[in-house]
N, C-alpha and C positions, 0 to 999 in steps of 0.2 A: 383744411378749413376753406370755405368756401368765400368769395369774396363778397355777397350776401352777408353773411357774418361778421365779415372784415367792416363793413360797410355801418355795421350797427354795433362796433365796437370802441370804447373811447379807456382811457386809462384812469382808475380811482383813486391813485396816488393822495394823500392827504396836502393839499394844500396848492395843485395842480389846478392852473383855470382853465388853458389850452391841453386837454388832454385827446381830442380828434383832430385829424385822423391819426391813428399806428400806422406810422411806416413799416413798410413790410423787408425786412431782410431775407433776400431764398436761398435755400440749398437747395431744394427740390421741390418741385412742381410738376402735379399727375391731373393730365386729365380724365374727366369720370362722365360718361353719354348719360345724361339724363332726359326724359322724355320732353316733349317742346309742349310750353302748358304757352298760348300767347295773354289768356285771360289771366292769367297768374302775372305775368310779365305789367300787362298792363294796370294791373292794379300796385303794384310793385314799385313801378316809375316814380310816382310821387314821393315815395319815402324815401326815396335813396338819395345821396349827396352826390350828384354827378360826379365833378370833378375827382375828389376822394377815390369814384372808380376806379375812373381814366388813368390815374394815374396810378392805382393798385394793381389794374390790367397788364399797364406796361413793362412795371417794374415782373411783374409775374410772363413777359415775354410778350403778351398779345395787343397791337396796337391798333386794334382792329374799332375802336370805338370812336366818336366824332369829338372832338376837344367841351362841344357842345349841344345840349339837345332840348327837346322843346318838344310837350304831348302828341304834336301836331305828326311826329315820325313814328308815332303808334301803329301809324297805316299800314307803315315798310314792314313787309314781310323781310326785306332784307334786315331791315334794321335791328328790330325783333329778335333774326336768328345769334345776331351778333351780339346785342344785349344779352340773350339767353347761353351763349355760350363763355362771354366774362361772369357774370354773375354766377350761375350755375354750373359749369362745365370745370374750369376753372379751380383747382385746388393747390393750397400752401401744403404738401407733405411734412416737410422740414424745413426751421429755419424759424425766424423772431419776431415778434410785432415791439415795434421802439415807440416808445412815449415820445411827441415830439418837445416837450418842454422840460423834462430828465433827463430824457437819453438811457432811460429803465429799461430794459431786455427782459421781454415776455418768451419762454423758450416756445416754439410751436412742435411739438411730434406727434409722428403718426397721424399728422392733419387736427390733432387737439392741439388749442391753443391753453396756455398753463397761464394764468392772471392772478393767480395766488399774491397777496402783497405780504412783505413782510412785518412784523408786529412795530418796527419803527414807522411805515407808511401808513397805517390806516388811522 
C-alpha cells in the first residue's frame, strides 16, 4: 500500500469522528521504482495532508521529508524527487493501519489494506 493511499484513508467505524489519519503499524516495507511524473506530483500536492505524510514516511523508515511545506518548493527538483519517492515509492507490504480513536486493527497483506468493518461497526 502506498502511502498515496494511506494518505486518502480514514476509518468508518460507526460512531468514530476522529477517524484520520491510520497510524501505520510495519512489519515490512518494499520499495517499488515508479516512474518520476513531476506534473502528477504537482497536482497532487494540494490534496494531500502534509503532516499525516511526514509522519507515515517515518514511521515507514524514510525521514527524508521537510516537517513542512508550501506550493512554493514545487520548483525543487530536489524536493519533488523526495515527495515522489514517500508518496510513491514507498510501500506497506505487511503490517496494520490503527484507528486512532479505537485502537481497531485494519490487517495490511501483500501491500492490501483489509477495512472490512464488522456487522457490530457499521
Amino acid at each position: 500500500m502506498r502511502l498515496l493511499t494511506h494518505n486518502m484513508l480514514s476509518s468508518n467505524i460507526k460512531g468514530v469522528v476522529n477517524g484520520f489519519p491510520l497510524r501505520i503499524e510495519v512489519e515490512k516495507v518494499v520499495e517499488k521504482q515508479v516512474d518520476f511524473n513531476p506534473d502528477f506530483l504537482k497536482n497532487m500536492f494540494s490534496k494531500i495532508e502534509w503532516k499525516p505524510l511526514v509522519d507515515a514516511s517515518r514511521t515507514m523508515g524514510y525521514a527524508e521529508l521537510p516537517e513542512e511545506a508550501e506550493s512554493s518548493m514545487l520548483d525543487s527538483h530536489d524536493f519533488l524527487q523526495r515527495f515522489h519517492h514517500a508518496l510513491l515509492e514507498l510501500h506497506l507490504e505487511e503490517g496494520a493501519l490503527i484507528c486512532p480513536e479505537t485502537g481497531r486493527r485494519f490487517p495490511v497483506n501483500k501491500g492490501i489494506p483489509n477495512l472490512l468493518l464488522h456487522e457490530d461497526e457499521v
